[in-house]
C-alpha positions in Angstrom: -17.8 5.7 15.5 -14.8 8.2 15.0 -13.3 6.0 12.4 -12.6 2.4 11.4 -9.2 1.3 9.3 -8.8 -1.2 6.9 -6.3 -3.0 4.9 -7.0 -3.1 1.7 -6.0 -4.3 -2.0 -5.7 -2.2 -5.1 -5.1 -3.0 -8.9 -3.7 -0.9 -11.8 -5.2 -1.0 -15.5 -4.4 1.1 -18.2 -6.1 2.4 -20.7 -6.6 5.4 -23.8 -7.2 8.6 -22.7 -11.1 8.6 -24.8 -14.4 8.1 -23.8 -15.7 5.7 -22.7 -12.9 3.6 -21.1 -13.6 3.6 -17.7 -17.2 3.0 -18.4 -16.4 -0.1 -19.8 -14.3 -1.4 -17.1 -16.7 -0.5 -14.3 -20.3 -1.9 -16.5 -17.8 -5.1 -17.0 -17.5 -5.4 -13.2 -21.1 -4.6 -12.4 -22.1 -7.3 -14.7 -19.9 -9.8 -12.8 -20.7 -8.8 -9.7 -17.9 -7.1 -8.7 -18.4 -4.5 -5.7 -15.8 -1.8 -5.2 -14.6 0.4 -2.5 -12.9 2.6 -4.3 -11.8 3.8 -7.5 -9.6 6.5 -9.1 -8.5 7.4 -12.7 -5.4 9.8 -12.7 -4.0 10.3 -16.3 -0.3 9.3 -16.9 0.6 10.7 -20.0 -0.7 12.6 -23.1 -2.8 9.4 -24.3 -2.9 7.0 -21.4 -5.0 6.9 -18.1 -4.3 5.0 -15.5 -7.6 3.1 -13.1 -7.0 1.8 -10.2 -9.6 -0.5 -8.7 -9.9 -1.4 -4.9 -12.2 -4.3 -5.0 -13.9 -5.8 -2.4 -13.0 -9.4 -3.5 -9.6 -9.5 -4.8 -9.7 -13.0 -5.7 -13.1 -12.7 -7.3 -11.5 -9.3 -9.4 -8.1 -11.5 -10.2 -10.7 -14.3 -12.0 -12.9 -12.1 -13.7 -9.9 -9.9 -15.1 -8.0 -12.8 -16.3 -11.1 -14.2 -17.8 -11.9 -10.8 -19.4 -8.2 -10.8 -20.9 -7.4 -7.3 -18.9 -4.1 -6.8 -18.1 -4.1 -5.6 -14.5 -1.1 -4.8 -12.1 -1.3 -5.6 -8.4 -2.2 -6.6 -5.8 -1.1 -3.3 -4.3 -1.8 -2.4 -0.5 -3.1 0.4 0.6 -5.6 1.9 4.3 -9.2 2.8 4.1 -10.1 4.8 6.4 -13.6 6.0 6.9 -15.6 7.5 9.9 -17.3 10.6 11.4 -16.3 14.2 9.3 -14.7 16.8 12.1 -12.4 19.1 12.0 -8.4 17.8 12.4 -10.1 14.1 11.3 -7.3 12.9 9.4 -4.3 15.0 11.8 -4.1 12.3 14.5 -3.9 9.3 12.0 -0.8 11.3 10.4 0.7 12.6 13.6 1.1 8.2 13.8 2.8 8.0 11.2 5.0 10.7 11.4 5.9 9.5 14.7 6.6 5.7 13.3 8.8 7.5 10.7 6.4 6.0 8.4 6.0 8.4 4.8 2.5 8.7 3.3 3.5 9.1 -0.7 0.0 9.2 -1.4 -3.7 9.6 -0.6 -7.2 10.9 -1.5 -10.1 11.8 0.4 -13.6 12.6 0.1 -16.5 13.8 2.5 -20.2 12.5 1.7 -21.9 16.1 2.7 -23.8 14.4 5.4 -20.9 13.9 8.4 -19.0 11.1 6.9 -15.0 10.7 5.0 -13.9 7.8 2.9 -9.6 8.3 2.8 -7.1 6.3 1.1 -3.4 6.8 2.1 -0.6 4.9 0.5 2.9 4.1 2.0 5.5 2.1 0.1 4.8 -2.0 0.1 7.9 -2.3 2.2 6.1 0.2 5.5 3.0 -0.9 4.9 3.0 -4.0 7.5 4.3 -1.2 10.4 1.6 1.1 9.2 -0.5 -0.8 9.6 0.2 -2.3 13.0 0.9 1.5 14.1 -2.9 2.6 13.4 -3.7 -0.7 15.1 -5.0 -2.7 12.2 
């Protein structure tokens, strides 16, 4: 498998910049049974970090949040891409993009050391239905 694309929803939370904030977001989602796909912390400010959360039940995140009192923002929408590490792996998704006139604002990327990539890109909410229909999901 070269790759496999996938819609997917994200969440904002967020929190102090200290210790131990994230941990307690992601041990209250493990003890709920919530499984992610993703998850990124990027700090937004001297004191503040923000999380996002890609769950892999949204509606199962939304219930638990709301009955955990977090304030969360979203659902966002993002593509999950994941497949075979090679050289020039991500160049053909962009090159359709580009081509659809379709701006990537955002993404992150990661390789597992043994041949595979997990990649998030992020277009604005208003291109993300012809982004997604150009990469054929």
């Amino acid at each position: 498998m070269p790759f496999r694309i996938q819609r997917v929803e994200y969440y904002y939370t967020t929190v102090q910049d200290k210790p131990g904030e994230a941990y307690k977001l992601l041990n209250m989602m493990t003890g709920v049974g919530i499984n992610q796909l993703a998850f990124s912390a990027i700090p937004i400010g001297p004191n503040s970090t923000q999380l996002a959360i890609f769950p892999e039940d949204s509606s199962k995140f939304r219930h638990d949040a709301k009955t955990a009192g977090m304030n969360v923002d979203g659902p966002h929408h993002a593509l999950l891409i994941q497949g075979d590490d090679e050289l020039g792996a991500l160049a053909g998704i962009h090159q359709k993009l580009y081509e659809a006139d379709i701006n990537v604002y955002s993404s992150s990327g990661v390789t597992d050391g043994r041949g595979s990539y997990g990649y998030l890109i992020y277009v604005r909410e208003e291109d993300f239905e012809r982004a997604a229909q150009t990469l054929g999901v």
